[in-house]
TITILUM-333672 format. One line per 4 residues: number of its first residue (from 1); for each residue z, x, y negated of C-alpha. Coordinates in steps of 0.5 Angstrom, whole numbers, plus 500, padded with zeros to 3 digits. Layout:
TITILUM-333672
NUM> Z,X,Y; ... $
***
This chain:
TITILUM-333672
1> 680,757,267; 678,750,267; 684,747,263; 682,752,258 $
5> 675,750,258; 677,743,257; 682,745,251; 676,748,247 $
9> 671,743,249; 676,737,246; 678,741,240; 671,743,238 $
13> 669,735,239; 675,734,234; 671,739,229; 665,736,230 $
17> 668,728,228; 671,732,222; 665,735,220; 661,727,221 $
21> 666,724,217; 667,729,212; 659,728,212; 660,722,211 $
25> 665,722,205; 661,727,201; 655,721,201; 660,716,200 $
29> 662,720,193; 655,720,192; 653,713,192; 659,711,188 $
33> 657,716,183; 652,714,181; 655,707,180; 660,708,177 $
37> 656,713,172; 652,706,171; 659,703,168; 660,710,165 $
41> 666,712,169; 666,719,172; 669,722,179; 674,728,178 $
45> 669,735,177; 671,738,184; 671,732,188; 666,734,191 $
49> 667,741,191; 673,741,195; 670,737,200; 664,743,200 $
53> 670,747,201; 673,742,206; 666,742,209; 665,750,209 $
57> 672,750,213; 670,746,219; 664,750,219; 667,756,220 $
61> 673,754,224; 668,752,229; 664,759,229; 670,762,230 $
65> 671,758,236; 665,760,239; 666,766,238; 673,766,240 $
69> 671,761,247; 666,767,248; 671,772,247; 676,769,252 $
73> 670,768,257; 669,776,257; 676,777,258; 675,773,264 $
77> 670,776,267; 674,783,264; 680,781,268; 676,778,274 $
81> 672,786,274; 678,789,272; 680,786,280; 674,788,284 $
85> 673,795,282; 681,796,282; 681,793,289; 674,798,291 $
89> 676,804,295; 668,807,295; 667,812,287; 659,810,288 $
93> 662,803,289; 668,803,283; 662,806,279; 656,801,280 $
97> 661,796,278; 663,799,272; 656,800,269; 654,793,271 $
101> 661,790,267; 659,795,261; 652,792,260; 655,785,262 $
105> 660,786,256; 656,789,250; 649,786,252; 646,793,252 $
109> 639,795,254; 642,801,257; 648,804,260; 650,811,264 $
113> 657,813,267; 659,821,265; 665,823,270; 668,831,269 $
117> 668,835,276; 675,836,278; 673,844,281; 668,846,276 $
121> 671,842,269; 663,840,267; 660,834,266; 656,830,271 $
125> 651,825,270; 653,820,276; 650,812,276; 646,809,271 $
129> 643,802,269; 636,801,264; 632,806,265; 626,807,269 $
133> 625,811,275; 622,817,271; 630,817,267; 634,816,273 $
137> 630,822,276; 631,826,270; 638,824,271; 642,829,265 $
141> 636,830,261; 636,824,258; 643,823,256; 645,824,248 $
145> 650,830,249; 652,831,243; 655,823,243; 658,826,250 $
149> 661,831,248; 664,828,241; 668,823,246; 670,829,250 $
153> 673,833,244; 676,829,240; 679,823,245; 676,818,242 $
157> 671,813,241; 664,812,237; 661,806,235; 655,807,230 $
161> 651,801,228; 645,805,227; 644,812,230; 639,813,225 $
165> 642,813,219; 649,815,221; 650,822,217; 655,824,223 $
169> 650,823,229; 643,823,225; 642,831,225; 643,831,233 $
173> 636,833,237; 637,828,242; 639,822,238; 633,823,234 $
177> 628,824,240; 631,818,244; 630,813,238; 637,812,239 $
181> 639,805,234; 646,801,237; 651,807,241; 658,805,244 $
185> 661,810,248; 669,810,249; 673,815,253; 675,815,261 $
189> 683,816,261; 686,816,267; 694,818,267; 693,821,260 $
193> 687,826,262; 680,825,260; 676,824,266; 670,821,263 $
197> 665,818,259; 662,810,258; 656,811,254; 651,804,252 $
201> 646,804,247; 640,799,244; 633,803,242; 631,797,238 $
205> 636,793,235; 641,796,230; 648,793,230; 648,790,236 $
209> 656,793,238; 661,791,234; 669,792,233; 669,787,238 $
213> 665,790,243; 669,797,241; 675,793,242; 673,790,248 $
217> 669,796,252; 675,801,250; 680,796,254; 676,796,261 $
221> 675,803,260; 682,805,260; 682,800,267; 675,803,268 $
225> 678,809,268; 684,808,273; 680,806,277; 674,811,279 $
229> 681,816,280; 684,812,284; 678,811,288; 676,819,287 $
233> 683,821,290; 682,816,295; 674,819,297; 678,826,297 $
237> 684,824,301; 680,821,306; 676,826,306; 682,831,308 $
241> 685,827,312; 678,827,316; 679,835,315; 686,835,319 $
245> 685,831,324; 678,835,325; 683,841,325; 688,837,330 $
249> 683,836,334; 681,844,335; 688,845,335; 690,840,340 $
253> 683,843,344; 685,851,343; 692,849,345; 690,846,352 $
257> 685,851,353; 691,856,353; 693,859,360; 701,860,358 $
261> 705,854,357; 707,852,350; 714,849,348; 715,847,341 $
265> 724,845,341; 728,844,335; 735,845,334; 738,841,339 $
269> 733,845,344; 729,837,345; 722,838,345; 717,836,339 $
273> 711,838,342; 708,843,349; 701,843,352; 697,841,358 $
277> 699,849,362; 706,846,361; 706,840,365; 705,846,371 $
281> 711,848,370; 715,841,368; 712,836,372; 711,832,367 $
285> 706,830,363; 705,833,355; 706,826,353; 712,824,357 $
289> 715,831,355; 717,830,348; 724,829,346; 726,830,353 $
293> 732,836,353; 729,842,355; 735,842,361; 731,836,364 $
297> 724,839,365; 727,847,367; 733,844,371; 732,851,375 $
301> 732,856,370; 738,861,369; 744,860,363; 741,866,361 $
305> 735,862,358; 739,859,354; 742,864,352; 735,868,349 $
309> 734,862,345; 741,862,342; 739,868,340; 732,867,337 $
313> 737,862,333; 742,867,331; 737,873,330; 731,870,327 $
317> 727,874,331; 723,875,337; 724,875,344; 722,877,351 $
321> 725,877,356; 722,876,365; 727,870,368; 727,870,376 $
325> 729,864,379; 729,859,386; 726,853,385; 723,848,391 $
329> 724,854,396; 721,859,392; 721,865,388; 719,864,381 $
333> 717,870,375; 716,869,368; 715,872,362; 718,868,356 $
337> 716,870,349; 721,866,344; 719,866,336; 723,862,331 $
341> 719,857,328; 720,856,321; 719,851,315; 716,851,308 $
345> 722,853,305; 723,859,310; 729,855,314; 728,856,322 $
349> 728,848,324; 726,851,331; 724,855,337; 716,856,340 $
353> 717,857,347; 710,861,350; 711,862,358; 707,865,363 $
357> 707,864,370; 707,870,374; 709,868,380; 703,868,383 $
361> 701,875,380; 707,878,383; 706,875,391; 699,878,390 $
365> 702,884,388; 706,884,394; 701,882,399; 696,888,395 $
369> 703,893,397; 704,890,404; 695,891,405; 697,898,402 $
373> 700,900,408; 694,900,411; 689,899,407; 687,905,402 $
377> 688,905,395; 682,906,394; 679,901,398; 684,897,395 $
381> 682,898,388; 675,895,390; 678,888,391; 677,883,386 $
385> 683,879,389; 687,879,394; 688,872,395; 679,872,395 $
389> 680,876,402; 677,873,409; 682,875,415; 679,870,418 $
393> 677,871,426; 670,874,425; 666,879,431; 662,885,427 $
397> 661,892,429; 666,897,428; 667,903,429; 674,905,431 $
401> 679,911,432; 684,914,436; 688,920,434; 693,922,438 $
405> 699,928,437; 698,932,444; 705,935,447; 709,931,443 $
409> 713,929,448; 715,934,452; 717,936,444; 721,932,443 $
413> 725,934,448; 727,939,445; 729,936,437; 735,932,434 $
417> 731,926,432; 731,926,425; 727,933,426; 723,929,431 $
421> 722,923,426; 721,928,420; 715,932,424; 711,927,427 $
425> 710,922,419; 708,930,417; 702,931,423; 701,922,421 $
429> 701,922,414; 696,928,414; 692,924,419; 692,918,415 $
433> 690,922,408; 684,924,412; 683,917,414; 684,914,406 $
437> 679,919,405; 673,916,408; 676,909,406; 679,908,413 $
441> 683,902,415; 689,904,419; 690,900,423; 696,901,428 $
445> 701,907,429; 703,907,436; 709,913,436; 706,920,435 $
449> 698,917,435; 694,912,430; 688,908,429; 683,907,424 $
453> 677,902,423; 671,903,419; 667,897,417; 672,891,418 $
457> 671,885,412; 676,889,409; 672,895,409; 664,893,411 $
461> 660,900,409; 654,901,412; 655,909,415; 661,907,418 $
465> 660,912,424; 659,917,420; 665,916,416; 668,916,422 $
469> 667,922,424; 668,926,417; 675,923,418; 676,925,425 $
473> 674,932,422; 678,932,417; 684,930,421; 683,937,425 $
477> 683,941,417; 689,938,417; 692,940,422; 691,947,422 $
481> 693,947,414; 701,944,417; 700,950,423; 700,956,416 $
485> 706,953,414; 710,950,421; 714,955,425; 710,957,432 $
489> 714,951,436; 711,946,431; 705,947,431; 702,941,434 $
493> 694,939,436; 690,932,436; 686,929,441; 681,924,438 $
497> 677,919,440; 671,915,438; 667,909,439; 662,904,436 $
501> 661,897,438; 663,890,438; 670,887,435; 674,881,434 $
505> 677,882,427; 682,878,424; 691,876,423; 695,875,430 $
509> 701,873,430; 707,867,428; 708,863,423; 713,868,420 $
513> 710,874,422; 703,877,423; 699,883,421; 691,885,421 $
517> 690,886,429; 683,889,431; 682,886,439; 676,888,444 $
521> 672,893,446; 671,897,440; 679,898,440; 679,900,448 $
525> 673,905,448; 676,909,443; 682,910,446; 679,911,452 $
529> 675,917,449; 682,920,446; 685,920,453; 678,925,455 $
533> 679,929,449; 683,936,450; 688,938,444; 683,940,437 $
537> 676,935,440; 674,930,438; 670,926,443; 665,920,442 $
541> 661,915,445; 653,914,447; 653,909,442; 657,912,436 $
545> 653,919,437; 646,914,437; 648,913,429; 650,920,428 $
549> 646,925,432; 642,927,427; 647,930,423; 653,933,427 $
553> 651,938,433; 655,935,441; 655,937,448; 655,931,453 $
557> 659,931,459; 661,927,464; 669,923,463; 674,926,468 $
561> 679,920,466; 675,914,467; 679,907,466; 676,900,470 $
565> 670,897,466; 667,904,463; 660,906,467; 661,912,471 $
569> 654,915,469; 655,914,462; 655,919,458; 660,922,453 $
573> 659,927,447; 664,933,444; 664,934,437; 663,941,435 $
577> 668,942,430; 665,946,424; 657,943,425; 659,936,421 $
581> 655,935,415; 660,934,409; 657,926,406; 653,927,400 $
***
């Protein structure tokens, strides 16, 4: 720039010593003139003249050099403008600049920037310069439309020297009402498409703008335009990208948040992406995990896995499937859904993996049906989790049954012992239906006789006692309903006793073993009880007729089968059958 500067500073120098001689020449020829008029010679008629012309020549060349050297500089600014505004990634910013080159390039007193809205296609009024803050607030009311939109239309460019007066524009509201003289307005095209309007405009001074200015302003207007788009399109795709890494974020946290394990494998069975759950079921973490065979994370499932997966491939369509496998010692459940994941052009490029765990399901669902065997169904029912259950040891108050079949061993005798068996699980699972009833817990059965538990941990109920007795008579119902359909020999009686009182509660036995045992006097007492009671009663202990008196009718006696420990003097009570209120 300072090399070209220097070269128009030398010639214009030139020009002007030019011009001094040629000065100097015309006052020369003047002179002599004279003289030689005096000695009646003449200089040639258009001696002068020509040096007129050789000194209105000098006089142009130098205007036109100045107003070459001002054009040279605008296009300097231009360039250096052009270079900003195509580096700036912000649309207000690539707008701000291009208003301010507008004005800087045309001298104008005023000058706005109409862009098109890429969803609407309406015209906005976007940034302005030269107007006081009662026209930039009144933002598109202050725009002469009918210019705008001329542009808009036709694509091309106006230039008028003096609005006022220009038969095309003069008939126009808003170039009448805004006084309008001097207008320029040249076209935003970006990739052949109109986007916008670069409008500037002198209230006061007509022909202001020229061809120069048209030239000049139509050529930034082409960069201009260039660059609102690209800085437009940049704004949109960083705000999409915002978008999706928004939507990655609550992808990513809903796929965390998912209890299954979540696979996502393609062809070569490799895994592109799985989600935290995964990690339980791998070892590995999420991260770690991805690109790794799927073989490598699931050693221990079954070749039939794979083979599923093969046929999603091949079938293009869903499968489910449970897989069972040992891993580490233990037993494992899944359900397995496989779905082919498929692209844009519908080509299946891999398989989604959604696991689920059910191992633990399945261990409780064991556990419920071993508590099952001594626990009702109904009770069961009732419990939220079994893995939630406290069998730890605990001492509470309990009462406890013991119903025994009477004469069965001398019974027995006399039977094959199939047929034994067969009777004696009719006469006890009668009694334990009873038992279930009153949501008992069956304790233990001990051959031909069985113990139930009333308000245990596993069954805490605040009319234990009664639930008890209801049970006991319910045993006796029983039992005369198997007599209507049992052969005379068959026909068996039970003895039954019961206590409330104090017991230890909880799990006894090994390390491989153990079962839900009832240990102290609660236990000892009722069986005791049943050893007084003759075939079809029901005895009771002081303690549990304390709780029941109210509602059952029975005769105290005196035990005749007394065991070490019991008091002598205590009393016990035979229930009489019939007078048991039912529960409400």
């Amino acid at each position: 720039m300072s090399g070209g500067t220097s070269a128009f500073g030398a010639f214009h120098a030139q020009l002007r010593g030019l011009k001094e001689r040629a000065d100097e020449v015309k006052s020369l020829l003047e002179q002599q003139q004279q003289l030689l008029r005096r000695r009646g010679i003449r200089l040639p008629s258009d001696a002068i003249d020509r040096l007129w012309s050789l000194r209105s020549s000098i006089d142009r060349l130098s205007v036109d050099m100045v107003d070459t050297q001002m054009q040279l500089a605008q296009l300097r600014r231009l360039a250096e403008t052009t270079a900003l505004i195509n580096s700036a990634q912000q649309t207000d910013r690539v707008l701000n600049q291009v208003v301010d080159t507008v004005i800087n390039l045309t001298q104008a007193e005023r000058g706005y920037i109409v862009l098109k809205n890429h969803q609407t296609g309406a015209l906005e009024f976007k940034v302005a310069r030269g107007l006081s803050a009662e026209e930039t607030a009144a933002g598109g009311r202050i725009v002469s439309w009918s210019i705008i939109n001329q542009v808009m239309e036709t694509g091309e460019a106006v230039l008028t020297m003096d609005a006022g007066t220009d038969d095309n524009l003069s008939a126009s509201e808003s170039i009448v009402g805004f006084n309008l003289r001097s207008v320029l307005a040249v076209p935003l095209k970006a990739r052949d498409q109109l986007i916008g309007v670069a409008y500037c405009d002198n209230r006061v001074m007509a022909g202001l703008f020229k061809e120069n200015e048209l030239n000049l302003l139509t050529s930034f207007g082409q960069q201009a335009a260039v660059a609102i788009e690209n800085a437009r399109l940049f704004e949109e795709i960083r705000a999409q990208m915002a978008l999706i890494e928004e939507m990655q974020v609550r992808l990513s946290n809903i796929f965390a948040s998912i209890g299954s394990g979540v696979f996502t494998i393609d062809s070569q069975n490799r895994v592109i992406i799985c989600n935290l759950a995964a990690e339980a079921l791998t070892g590995k973490s999420a991260e770690a995990a991805v690109g790794l065979p799927l073989s490598d994370l699931l050693p221990a499932v079954s070749s039939g896995f794979y083979a599923e997966i093969e046929h999603v491939r091949r079938d293009q369509s869903q499968r489910i499937w449970a897989e069972r496998f040992l891993h580490l010692g233990r037993e494992r459940y899944w359900q397995v859904v496989a779905s082919p994941l498929r692209g844009d052009d519908q080509v299946i490029y891999g398989v989604a993996l959604v696991i689920d765990d059910l191992t633990q399901r399945k261990e409780q669902e064991e556990q419920r049906r071993l508590l099952g065997t001594f626990i009702p169904e109904a009770l069961l029912a009732n419990i939220d989790s079994i893995s939630a259950l406290d069998t730890s040891p605990v001492e509470r108050t309990v009462t406890a049954m013991f119903a025994d079949v009477r004469g069965f061993t001398a019974f027995g005798e006399t039977l094959q012992p199939e047929d034994l068996m067969r009777i004696v699980n009719r006469y006890l699972g009668a009694a334990s239906d009873a038992i279930d009833a009153q949501d008992g817990l069956v304790d233990q059965y001990l051959g031909d006789a069985i113990k139930a538990l009333w308000n245990s941990q596993l069954n805490s109920q605040a009319d234990h006692a009664m639930r008890a007795l209801l049970a006991a008579q319910g045993i006796m119902a029983a039992a005369n309903a198997l007599h209507r359909v049992l052969p005379p020999d068959h026909r068996l009686r039970f003895g039954i006793g019961i206590h409330t009182g104090q017991a230890l509660l909880g799990m006894v036995g090994g390390t491989d073993r153990s079962e839900y045992a009832v240990l102290g006097e609660a236990a000892n007492e009722c069986m005791f009880l049943q050893e007084n009671a003759e075939p079809g009663e029901i005895v009771i202990s002081q303690a549990t007729f304390a709780l029941v008196s109210d509602r059952i009718r029975a005769q105290p006696f005196q035990p005749t089968k007394m065991k070490s420990g019991f008091k002598q003097h205590e009393t016990v009570y035979r229930v009489l059958l019939g007078d048991v209120e039912a529960r409400a």
